[in-house]
N, C-alpha and C positions, 0 to 999 in steps of 0.2 A: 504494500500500500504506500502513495507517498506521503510523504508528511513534508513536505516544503509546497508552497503555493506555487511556485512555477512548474515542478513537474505536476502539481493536481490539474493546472490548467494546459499541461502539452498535452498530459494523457487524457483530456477533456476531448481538443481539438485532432488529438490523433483516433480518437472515437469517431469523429464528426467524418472523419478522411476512412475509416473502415467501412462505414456505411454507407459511404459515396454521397453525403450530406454536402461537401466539398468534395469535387471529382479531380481528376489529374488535371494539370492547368487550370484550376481555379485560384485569384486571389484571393488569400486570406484577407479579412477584417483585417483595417491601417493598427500601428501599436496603437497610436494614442484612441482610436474606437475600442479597441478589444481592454485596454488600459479603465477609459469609460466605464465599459460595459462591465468590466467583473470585478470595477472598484478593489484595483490591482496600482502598483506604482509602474511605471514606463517599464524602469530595469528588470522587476520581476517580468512583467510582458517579453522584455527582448532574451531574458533567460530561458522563458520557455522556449522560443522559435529557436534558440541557438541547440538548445537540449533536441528540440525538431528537425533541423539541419542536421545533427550529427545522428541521431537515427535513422537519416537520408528519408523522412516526410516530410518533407519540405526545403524551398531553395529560394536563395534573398537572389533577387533581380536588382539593381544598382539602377535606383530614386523610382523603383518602380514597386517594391514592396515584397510580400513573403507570396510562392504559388506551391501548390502541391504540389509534389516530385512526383512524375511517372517511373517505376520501375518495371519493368516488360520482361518476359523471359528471354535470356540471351539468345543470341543467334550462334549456330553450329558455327566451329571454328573451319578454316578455309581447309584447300587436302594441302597436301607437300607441295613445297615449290617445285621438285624435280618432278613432278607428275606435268608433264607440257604433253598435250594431243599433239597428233597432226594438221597440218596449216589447213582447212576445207573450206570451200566454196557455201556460199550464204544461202541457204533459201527458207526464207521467210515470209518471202512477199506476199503468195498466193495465200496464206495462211494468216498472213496481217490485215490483210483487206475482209475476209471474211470474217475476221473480228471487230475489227469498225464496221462495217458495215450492219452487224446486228448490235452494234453499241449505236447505231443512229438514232434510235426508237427513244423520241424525247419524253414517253411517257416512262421512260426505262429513268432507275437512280443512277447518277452519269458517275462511277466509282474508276470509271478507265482511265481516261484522257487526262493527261496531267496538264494545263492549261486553269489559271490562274480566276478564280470568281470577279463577277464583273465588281461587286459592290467592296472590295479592296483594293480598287485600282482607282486612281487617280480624276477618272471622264470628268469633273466637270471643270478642275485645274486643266487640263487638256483643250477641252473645250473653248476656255479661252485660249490658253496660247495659238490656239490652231487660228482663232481670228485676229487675235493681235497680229500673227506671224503673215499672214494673209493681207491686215491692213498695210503694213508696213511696207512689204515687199509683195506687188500681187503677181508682180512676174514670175513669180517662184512657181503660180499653178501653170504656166502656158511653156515654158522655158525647159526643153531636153538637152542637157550637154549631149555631144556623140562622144568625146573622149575625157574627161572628167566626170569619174563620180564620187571624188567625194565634195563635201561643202562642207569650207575651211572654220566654219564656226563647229561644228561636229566634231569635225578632227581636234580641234584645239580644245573641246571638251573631253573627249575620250586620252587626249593627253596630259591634261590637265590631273584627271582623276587616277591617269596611271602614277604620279607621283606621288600616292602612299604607298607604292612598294616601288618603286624603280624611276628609270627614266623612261619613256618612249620616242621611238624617232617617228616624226609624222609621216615623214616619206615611207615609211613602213607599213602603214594605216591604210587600207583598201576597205572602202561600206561597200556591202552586199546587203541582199533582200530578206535576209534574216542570216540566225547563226547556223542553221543548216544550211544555207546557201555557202555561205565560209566557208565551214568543213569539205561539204563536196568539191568548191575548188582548190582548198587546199589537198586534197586527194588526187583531184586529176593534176596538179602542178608538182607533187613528186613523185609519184606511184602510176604503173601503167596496167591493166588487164592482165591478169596472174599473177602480179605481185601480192604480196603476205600481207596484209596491216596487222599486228599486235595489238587487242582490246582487252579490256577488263571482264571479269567473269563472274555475275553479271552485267550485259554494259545496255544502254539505252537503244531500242527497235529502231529508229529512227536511223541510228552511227551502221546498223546492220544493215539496213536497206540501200544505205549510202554505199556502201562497201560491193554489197549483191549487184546494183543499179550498174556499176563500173567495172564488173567482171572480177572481178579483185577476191582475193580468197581473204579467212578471217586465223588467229593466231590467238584462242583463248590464254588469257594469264591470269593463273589462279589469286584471287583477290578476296582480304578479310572482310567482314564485314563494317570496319570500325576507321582499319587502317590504310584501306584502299591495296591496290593490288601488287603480288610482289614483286619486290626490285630483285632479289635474286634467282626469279626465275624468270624476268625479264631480260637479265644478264644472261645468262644460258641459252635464251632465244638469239639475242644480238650475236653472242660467242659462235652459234651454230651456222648463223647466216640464215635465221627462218623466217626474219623478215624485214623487209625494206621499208617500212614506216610504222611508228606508233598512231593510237588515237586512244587520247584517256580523258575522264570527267576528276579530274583531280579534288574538286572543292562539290562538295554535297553530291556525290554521285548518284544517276539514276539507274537504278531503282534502291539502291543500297542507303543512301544520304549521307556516305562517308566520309570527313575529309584526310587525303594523303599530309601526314605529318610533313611538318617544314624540312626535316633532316633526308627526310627520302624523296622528295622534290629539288631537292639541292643534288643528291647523292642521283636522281635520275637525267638532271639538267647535264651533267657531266659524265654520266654515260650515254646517253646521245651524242654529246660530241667528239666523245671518243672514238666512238664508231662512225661518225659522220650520217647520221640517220634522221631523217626530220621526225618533229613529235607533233602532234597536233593535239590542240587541249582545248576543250568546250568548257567554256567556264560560264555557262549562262546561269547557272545558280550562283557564283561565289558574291554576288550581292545578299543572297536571301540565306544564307547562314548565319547558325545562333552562337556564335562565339564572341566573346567581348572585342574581338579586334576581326577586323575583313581580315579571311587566310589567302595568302599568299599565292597566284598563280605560280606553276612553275617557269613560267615567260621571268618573272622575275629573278629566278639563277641564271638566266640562257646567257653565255658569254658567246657563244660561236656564232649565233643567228639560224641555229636549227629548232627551236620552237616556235610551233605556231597557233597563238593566242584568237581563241573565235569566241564572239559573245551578242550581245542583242542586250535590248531593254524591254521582249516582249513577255518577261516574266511579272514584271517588275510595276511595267509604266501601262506599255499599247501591245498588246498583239495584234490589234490592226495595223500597225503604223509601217511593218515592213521593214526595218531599218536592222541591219546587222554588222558586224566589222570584223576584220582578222586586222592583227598583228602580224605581217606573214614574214617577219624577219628577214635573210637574204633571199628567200623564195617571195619578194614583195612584186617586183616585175612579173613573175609568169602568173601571180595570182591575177593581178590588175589586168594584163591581157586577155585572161582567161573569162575574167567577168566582164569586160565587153563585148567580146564576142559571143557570151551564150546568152548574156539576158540586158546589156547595156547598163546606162549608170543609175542607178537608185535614187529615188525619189530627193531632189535637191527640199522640198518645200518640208517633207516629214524632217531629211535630216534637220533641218532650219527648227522646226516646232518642237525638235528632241534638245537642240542645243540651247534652247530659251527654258528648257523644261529643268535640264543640268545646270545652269547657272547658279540661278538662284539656293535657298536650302531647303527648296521642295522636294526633291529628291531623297536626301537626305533624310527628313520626314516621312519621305512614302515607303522609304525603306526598315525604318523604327514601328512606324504601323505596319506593314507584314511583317516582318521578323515575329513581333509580338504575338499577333491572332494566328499566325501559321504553327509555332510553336504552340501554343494553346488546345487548337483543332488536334495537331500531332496525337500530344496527350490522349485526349478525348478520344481517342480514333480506337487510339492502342491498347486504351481499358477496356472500352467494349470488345474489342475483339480477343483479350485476354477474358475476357466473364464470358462472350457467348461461341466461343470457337473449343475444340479438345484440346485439353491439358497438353497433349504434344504438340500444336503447334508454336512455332517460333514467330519473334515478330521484330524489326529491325529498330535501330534507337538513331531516326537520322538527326545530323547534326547543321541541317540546312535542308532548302526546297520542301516539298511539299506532300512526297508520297511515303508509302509504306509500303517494306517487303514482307511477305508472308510464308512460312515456311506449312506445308499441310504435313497429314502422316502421309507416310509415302503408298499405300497403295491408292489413295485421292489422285486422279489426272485434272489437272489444270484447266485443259480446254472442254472435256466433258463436262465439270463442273461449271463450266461457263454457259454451254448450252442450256444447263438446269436454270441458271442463276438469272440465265435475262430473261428466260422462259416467265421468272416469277419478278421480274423489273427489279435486276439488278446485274450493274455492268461492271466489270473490272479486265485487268488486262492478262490474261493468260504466262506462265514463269516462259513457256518454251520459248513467245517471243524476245526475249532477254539473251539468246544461247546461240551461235553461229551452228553449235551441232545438235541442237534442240533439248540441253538440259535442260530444268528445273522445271520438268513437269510436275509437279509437286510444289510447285510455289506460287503466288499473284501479286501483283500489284494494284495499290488501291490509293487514290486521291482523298489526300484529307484536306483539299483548300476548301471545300463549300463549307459553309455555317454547318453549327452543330444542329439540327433541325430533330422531331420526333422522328420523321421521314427518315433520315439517314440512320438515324438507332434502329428504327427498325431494321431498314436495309441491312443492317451489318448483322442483326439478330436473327435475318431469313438466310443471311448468306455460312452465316456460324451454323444453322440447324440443317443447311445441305451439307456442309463439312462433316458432321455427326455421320448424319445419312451415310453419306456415301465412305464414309472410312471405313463401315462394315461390311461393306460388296466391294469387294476392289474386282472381282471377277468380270459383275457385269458392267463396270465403270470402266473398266480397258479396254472394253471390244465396244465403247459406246465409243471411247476417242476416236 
């Protein structure tokens, strides 16, 4: 029993968090409210929350106050690094499409698509800039360069903000039509049809369809869940000569939410140039992780000019706006050729209404507001599916962006259970799409950006009682895939 007032009152409030009174991401009641209310002095209040902290129920957020710690069951550790496959040819495609395509059905809970809720994004801040930007300059709407695309206020925003980790040379800076658009060129600008790319395991559907799209085979590298994928068996790949370019999501990767420690970002920066091998790094999450300090691209070790840094603001700001950029380091010429010839220069008037957007410290703010509610939602995602899914499954603890990985028992297939799942209007993305050779049938990925809704609890509680279901038939759930 305790007998001091501040542990009566943790073990008060750690009551309230066992019954979900307070759920994971919720703020706690301010000190001096709770101080008020249990006619307690401040210190005793901050005793408790510290005695709650070190119980790990609870975590102080900095001028933001105390929130309930999510604890989630770990995720299985990664296999051996010496364990590398063979380099294989992607196909996904036929298989991707047929999953979008019954994720269309807007009456369905949209648990797939990772694409950002309309009501955290910025529209009616946008809204004006787009007419102020319009007022100002209306040439901007009538006006196609043929051989310049970027627009120099753009560029001197994107390099502006690259000076919290490094320098950037502008002349390096090519805008594309989003950060896939990037990637793909920076694909065709070092790598030809057959060649290997080296990706994370698992890595983003999207990086796989890019690879498949260009004939190009794929180079699984076994990757932790926590600490992104390994450098010593990406050594061994480069040693072997298995492949001719990397592609890695170093900062919040998808589906995983990892980020690559700074030590093995540095220690990869410089095995790439050892090798002479370009890297290519999508860092379209490293704004939307929850660490007290933005993590580090690996563009920021690159001494040689073999990294190349691709990214967008359609996470963040506008996914309509189109606007994306590579850093493409010494490969900055055949990028810039390569994107005029296949799609021309990118909207002069969005870059313009992005670079009015960066100035200011609206951005800044619109990134304090998602960090915040993303994390939040996170929580919330990962308790319910810890209460309504089987004690074996596993669930990912990302550290940025927005989704969640899902581990099933393993005789559950992924895509069959998808069939059931939207059948009863609920979509998520099947693990196989994640895998160049169609691992992690046994796994899903799930969108925690929309609001916490009764709608979505539900959702996750019909999708947790098909998981039950079907982990007792795994006979007739394999000849259903």
């Amino acid at each position: 029993m305790a007998t001091n007032l501040y542990e009566q009152l943790a073990n008060e409030l750690g009551g309230l968090i066992a019954s979900r009174v307070f759920a994971p991401g919720d703020r706690l009641p301010s000190i001096r409210h709770l101080a008020q209310q249990k006619r307690l002095s401040v210190s005793t209040v901050l005793q408790a929350l510290r005695l709650m902290e070190d119980r790990g129920q609870v975590e102080a957020r900095p001028q933001a106050g105390y929130y309930v710690r999510h604890r989630p069951r770990m995720m299985a550790v990664m296999h051996e690094a010496t364990q590398l496959q063979e380099p294989a040819f992607v196909g996904i495609q036929n298989l991707l499409m047929r999953v979008l395509k019954a994720n269309e059905d807007q009456q369905i809970i949209q648990l797939g698509s990772a694409w950002p809720p309309d009501e955290l994004l910025p529209m009616k801040r946008m809204q004006k800039t787009v007419a102020a930007v319009a007022r100002r300059d209306a040439g901007l709407l009538s006006t196609v360069s043929c051989y310049e695309t970027n627009h120099p206020d753009f560029v001197r925003q994107i390099t502006r903000r690259a000076l919290d980790w490094g320098h950037v040379d502008s002349n390096e800076i090519v805008v594309t039509g989003s950060c896939s658009e990037a990637i793909s060129l920076c694909l065709r600008a070092v790598a030809r049809p057959g060649d290997t790319i080296a990706i994370e395991s698992a890595t983003y559907f999207v990086l796989l369809q890019l690879i498949e799209s260009l004939g190009m085979k794929a180079l699984e590298i076994p990757t932790h869940p926590k600490t992104g994928p390994s450098i010593d068996a990406l050594e061994l790949a480069l040693n072997a000569g298995l492949a001719q370019a990397v592609l890695l999501i170093p900062n919040a990767n998808n589906p995983l939410g990892c980020i690559m420690p700074e030590a093995n970002k540095q220690r990869l920066a410089a095995l790439v140039a050892r090798h002479n091998i370009p890297l290519i790094e999508d860092d379209v999450y490293g704004d939307l992780c929850f660490t007290p300090q933005r993590p580090w691209p690996i563009k920021a070790y690159d001494t040689s000019g073999n990294v190349m840094l691709c990214s967008s603001f359609s996470k963040a700001v506008s996914p309509g706006a189109r606007v994306g950029y590579v850093v493409a380091g010494r490969y900055a010429q055949e990028v810039a050729v390569l994107k005029m010839v296949s799609s021309g220069a990118t909207s002069h008037f969005f870059q313009a209404v992005l670079a009015d957007f960066l100035t200011g410290s609206a951005y800044e703010n619109q990134l304090r507001k998602m960090r915040r509610a993303l994390a939040q939602r996170i929580a919330r995602m990962s308790d319910a599916i810890c209460h309504a899914f089987p004690q074996q499954c596993t669930v990912s603890e990302p550290q940025g962006g927005f989704v969640l990985w899902v581990s099933l028992p393993e005789p559950v297939d992924a895509l069959a259970l998808h069939q059931r799942a939207t059948a009863q209007g609920v979509a998520f993305m099947p693990g196989q799409l994640f895998s160049a050779s169609g691992k992690y049938s046994n796994y899903l990925r799930l969108n925690c950006g929309n609001p916490w809704t009764p709608r979505v609890e539900a959702a996750i509680a019909t999708l947790g009682g098909l998981v039950h279901r079907e982990a007792d038939r795994p006979s007739v759930l394999r000849s259903a895939a």
